[in-house]
N, C-alpha and C positions, 0 to 999 in steps of 0.2 A: 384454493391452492393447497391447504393443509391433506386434501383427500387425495390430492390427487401424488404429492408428496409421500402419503401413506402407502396408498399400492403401489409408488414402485419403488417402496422401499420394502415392505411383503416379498416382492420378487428379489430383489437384491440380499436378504435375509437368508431366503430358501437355498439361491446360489451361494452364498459364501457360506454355510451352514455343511452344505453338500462340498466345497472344496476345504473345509476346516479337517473334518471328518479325515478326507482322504489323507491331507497331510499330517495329520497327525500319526496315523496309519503308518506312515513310512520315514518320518523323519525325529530323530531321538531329540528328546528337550536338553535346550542349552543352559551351561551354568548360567545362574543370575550373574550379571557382571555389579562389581561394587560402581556407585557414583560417589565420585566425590568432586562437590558441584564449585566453579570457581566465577562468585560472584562480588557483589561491590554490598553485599547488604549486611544485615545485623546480625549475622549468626552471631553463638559464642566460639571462642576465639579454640582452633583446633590444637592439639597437642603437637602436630606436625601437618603442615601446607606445601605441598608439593612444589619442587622447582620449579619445573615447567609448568604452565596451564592447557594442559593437554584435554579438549574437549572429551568429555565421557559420552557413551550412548544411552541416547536418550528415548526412553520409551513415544513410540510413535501414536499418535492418535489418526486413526484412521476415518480420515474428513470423507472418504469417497463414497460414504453410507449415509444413512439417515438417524445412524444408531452412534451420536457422539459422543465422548465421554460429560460429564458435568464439569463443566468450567463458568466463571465468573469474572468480569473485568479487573476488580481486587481496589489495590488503594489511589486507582485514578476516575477520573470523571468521563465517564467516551458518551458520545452522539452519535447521531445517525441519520441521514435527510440521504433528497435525491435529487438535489440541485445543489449550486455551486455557494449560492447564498442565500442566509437565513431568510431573507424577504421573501423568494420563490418556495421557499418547502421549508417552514419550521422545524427545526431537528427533533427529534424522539429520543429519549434517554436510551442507553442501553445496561443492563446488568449480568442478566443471563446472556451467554454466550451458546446456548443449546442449540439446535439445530432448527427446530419449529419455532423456538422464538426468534432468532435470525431471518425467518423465511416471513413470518409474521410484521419485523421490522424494516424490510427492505423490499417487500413485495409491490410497493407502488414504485420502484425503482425500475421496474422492465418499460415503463414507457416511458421514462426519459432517457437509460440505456445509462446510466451515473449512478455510485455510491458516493459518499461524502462524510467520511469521519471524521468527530472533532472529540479530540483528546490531551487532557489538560492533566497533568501529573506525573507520577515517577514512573522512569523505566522500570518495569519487573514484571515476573513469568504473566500477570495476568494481563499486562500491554500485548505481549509475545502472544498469547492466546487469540487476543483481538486481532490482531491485522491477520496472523494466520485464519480463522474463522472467518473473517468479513471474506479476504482475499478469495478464501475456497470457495464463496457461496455466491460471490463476484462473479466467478468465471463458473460455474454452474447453472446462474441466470444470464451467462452472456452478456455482462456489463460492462462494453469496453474502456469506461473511465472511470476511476478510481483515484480521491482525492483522501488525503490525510493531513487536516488540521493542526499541528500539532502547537501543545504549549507544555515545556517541561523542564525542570532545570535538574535534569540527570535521572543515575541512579544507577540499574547494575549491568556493568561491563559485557559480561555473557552474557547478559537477557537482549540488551543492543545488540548484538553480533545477531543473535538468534531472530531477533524482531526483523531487522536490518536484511537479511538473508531471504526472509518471507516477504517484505514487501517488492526486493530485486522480483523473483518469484515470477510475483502476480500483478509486477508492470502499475504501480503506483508516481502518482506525484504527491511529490510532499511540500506543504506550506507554513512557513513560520509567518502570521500575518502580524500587522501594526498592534505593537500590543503588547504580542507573545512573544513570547525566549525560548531557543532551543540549546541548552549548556551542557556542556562535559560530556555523558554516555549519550545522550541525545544526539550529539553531534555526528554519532553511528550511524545513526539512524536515515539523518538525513543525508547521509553519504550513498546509500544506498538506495534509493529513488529513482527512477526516470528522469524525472525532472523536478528541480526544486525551483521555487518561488519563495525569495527570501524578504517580507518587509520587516520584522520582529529585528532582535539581537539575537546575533550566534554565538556563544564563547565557550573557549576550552581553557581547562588548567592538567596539572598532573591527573592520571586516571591513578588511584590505589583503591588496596582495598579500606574500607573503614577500619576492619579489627587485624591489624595486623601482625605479627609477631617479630617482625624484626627490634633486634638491639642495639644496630650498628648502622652508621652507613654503608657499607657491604652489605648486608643481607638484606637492607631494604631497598639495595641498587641491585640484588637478585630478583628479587623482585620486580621492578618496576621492570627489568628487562626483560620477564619474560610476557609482563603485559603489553609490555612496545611490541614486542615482534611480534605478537598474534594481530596487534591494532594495525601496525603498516601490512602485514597481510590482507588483513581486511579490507583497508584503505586502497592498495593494489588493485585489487579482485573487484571492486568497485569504481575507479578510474579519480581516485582523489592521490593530489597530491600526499610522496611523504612528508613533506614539509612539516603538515600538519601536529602528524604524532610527535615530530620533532619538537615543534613549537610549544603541545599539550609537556612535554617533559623540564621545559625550561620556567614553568609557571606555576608554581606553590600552589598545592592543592585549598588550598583556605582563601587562593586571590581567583581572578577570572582574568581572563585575556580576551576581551569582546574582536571580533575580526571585521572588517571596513567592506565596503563592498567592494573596495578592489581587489580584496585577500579573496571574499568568498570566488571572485570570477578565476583569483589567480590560482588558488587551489583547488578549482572543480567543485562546489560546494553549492554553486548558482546555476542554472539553468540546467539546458540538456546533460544528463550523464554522461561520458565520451565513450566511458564503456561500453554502454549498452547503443550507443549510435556508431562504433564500429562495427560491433556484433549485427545489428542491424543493417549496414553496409556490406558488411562478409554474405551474408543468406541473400541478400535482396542481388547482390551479382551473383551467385551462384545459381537463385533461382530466374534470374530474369533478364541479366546480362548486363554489360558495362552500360551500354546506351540508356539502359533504364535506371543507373543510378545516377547517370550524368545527369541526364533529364531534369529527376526526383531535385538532386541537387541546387538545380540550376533554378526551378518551379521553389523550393524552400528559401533562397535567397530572396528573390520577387515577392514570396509571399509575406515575409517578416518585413520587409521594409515599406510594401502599401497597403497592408491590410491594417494596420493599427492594435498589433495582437495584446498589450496593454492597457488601451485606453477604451476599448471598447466592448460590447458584450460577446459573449463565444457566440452567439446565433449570427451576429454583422460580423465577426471575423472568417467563421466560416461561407457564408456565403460569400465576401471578397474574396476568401483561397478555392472557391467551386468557380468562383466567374475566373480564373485566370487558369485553370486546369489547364482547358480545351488548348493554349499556345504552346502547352509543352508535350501533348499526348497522351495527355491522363483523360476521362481512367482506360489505364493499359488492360487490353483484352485480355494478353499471358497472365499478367500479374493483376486481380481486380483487389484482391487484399491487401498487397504491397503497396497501390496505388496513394500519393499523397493525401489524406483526409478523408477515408477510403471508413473511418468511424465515425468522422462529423458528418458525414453526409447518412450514415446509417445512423443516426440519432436523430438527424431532422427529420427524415421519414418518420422516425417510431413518434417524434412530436408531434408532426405536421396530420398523422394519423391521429393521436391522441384528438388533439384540438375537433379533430370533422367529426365523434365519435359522441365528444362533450356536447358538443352544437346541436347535434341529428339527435341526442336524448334530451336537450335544452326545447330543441322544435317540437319533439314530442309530445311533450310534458304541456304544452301550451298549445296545441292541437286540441279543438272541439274534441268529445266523445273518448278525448282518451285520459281522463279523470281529472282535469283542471277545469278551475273554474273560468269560463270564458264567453265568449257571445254565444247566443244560443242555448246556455246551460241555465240550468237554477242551481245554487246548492240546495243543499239538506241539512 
């Protein structure tokens, strides 16, 4: 896979090498802009902190090559497997976030069509790093599902936003399982998700920064204000209640406010994202028509209520949501991508292929004359 990654990263070299050239040819260099970065961590404490937290630009790393910058996961713990649970596919440490060791890590993941990251520790740029990295390399091998483990009790503000934003992205679920805790900046994170799976603790308190200059309650209610209105933006643009930001402001940064599961269903924080299942409803009518979202709809009700999507394994769930397709008109000819389960059925395949591949080299291997030892043979 590494060679074959190298040539046509050779060819992508030659091309962006050939359009560097030109543009540089014709387009005069931009001032450096200053950054000045607005996070939750340990800097020392500035002479002056801007009112607003007005996002800066941020040098872009350009994932669409084979030539990545050098990054590293930093002060948390991340994994990496291709299955859903430790039993089926042991996880693999990850540290280098490089491109060849990514390809290297996940490269048994093309036959069962799943990424699976498990990440234990504080929000910051090199969490940010990781899901952007996995995500880009996710939808480069064509992996239509992508899980994120998470266990983390916070950490900085802007690196959630930014994390949060990339996972929206590249169509993640995210799991806080029995166990683990997702608190405070975390809480960003998993706002931002597809779908979250909550069995762990969620809690929020005040977000501030650790070092912060205020000497008054005014300056440090400038403060916190303008980290609320960037958080309820956030929070918006993601489909989560503002309740939430609300609630994080009324709770002393030094306390937690764990939230019940009837908060996480009440403030969008538990299952499907509503955002991204409008959005998802807006293109699937546009592309395919009222009748096929009615359908879809009608076929997603049925399916949650007899398939068992909980208590059972995703191979028996999807095959219960494939046996009930056929009474609502799936899979739709117009629409075969839109089609309800239109990824589980394309992942049974890539298994169901896996499996006869294993077997037909298992028969092999145990076939007279083809180097086993068997009836008819001696060894040596």
């Amino acid at each position: 896979m590494r060679a074959w990654w190298q040539g046509r990263g050779m060819r992508e070299a030659i091309a962006a090498g050939i359009a560097s050239l030109l543009l540089a040819a014709c387009t005069p260099a931009p001032e450096p802009a200053a950054r000045v970065p607005v996070t939750l961590g340990e800097e020392k404490p500035a002479a002056h902190i801007p009112a607003l937290d007005v996002p800066q630009p941020q040098p872009a790393d350009d994932l669409g090559t084979t030539r990545w910058p050098a990054a590293r996961v930093g002060s948390g713990h991340a994994q990496v497997s291709c299955e859903r649970d430790d039993r089926d596919d042991p996880p693999r440490r990850l540290d280098s976030l490089e491109f060849f060791s990514l390809v290297d890590a996940m490269s048994t993941c093309a036959s069962t069509g799943l990424v699976r990251l498990q990440y234990s520790g504080r929000i910051d740029a090199g969490f940010t790093a990781l899901v952007e990295r996995v995500g880009a390399m996710a939808q480069r091998m064509d992996l239509p599902e992508r899980i994120l483990d998470i266990d983390s009790a916070g950490g900085h503000i802007e690196e959630a936003i930014r994390a949060g934003d990339a996972l929206a992205s590249t169509r993640w679920t995210v799991r806080v399982r029995k166990g683990a805790m997702c608190h405070s900046a975390c809480v960003l994170v998993l706002a931002a998700a597809d779908d979250r799976k909550v069995d762990g603790d969620v809690g929020v308190h005040r977000l501030m920064r650790d070092r912060s200059n205020a000497t008054s309650r005014a300056e440090l209610n400038d403060e916190l204000r303008a980290i609320n209105e960037r958080v309820r933006e956030y929070f918006e643009r993601h489909g989560v209640a503002l309740a939430v930001a609300d609630l994080m402001m009324t709770v002393p940064n030094r306390r937690l406010r764990l939230l019940t599961p009837a908060e996480l269903d009440e403030f969008g924080l538990q299952g499907r994202n509503a955002a991204q299942d409008d959005l998802e409803r807006i293109v699937a009518r546009r592309r395919c028509g009222e009748s096929f979202v009615r359908r879809r709809d009608a076929f997603q009700r049925e399916y949650e209520k007899r398939c068992g999507l909980e208590g059972n394994s995703w191979k028996e769930v999807a095959r219960c949501g494939l046996g009930l397709r056929g009474a609502y008109g799936f899979p739709d000819a117009k629409c075969p991508a839109e089609t309800p389960l239109a990824d589980a059925e394309r992942r049974l395949r890539l298994e169901d292929a896996h499996q006869e591949q294993v077997a037909a080299q298992a028969d092999g291997a145990a076939t007279p004359g083809s180097g086993a030892v068997g009836a008819g043979t001696t060894p040596r």
